[in-house]
N, C-alpha and C positions, 0 to 999 in steps of 0.2 A: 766035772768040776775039779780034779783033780789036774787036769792038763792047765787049768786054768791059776790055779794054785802055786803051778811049780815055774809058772812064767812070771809069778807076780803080779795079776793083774792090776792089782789095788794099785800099784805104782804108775804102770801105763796108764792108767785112768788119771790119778792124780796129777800126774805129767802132761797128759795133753788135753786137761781143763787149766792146767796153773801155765803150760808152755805154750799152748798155743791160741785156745780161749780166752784168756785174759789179753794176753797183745794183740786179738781182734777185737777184743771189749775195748780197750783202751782207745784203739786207733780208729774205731765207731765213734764214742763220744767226745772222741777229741781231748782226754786227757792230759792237763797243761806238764809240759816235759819234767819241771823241776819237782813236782809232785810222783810223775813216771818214774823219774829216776829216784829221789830219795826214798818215797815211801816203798812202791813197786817195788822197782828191781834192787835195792838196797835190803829194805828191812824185809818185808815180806820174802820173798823169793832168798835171799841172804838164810832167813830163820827156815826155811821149807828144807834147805838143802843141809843144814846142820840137822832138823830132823829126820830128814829120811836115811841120813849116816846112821844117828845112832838106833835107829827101828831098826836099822836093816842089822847092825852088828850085836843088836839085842835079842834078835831073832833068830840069828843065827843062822842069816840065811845068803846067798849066795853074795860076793861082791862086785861080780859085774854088773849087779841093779842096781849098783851108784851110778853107773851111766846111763841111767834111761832119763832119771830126770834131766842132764842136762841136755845130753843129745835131740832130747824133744822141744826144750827151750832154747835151745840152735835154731831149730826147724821155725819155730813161732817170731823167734827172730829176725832172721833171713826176710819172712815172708812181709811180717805188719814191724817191725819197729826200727830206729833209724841204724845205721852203720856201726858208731861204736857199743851201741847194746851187744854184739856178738859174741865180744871178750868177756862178758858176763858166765858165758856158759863153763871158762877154764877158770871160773874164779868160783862157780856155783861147785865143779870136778875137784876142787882142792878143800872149800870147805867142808866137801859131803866124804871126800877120805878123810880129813882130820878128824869129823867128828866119827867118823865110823872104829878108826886106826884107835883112837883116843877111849870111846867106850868100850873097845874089844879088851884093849890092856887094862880098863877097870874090872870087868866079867874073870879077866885069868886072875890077874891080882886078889881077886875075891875067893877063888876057889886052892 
């Protein structure tokens, strides 16, 4: 459990049920685009990626696991959803440093 722990699992999992899972959910029931893109990959996945910033700089724990959620949301990308969905993933990489860079200088500022 402990190998599992230090890799993060909770993210990998979280990642490729929200990366890859859901844009084969989508692309199954035919999910109408303008709904895809606002609700989906705007708000949802938008808010996912500002929270696992700040989990991750609240925990203190490593920051190359701001890249797995996106790099997995590439992959689900690529695979089920259309072309410019892919840009998504350098926009999901800059929210999830902001909020991480952004909560980390709250945590020093505090101490």
């Amino acid at each position: 459990m402990a190998f599992l722990e230090k890799i993060g699992w909770r993210y990998w999992v979280l990642a490729i049920v929200m990366g890859v899972g859901l844009p084969a959910l989508a692309t199954l029931i035919s999910v109408d685009p303008v709904i895809r893109f606002g609700l989906w990959l705007v708000l949802i996945n938008g808010c996912l990626a500002i929270g696992v910033g700040r989990v991750i700089a609240r925990k203190l724990q490593p920051g190359w696991w701001l890249l797995i959620w996106p790099v997995i949301y590439l992959l689900g990308a690529l695979w089920f959803l259309p072309r410019y969905t892919r840009y998504f993933a350098i926009v999901y990489v800059c929210l999830s440093y902001l909020a991480y860079g952004l909560t980390q200088a709250k945590i020093e500022s505090k101490s």
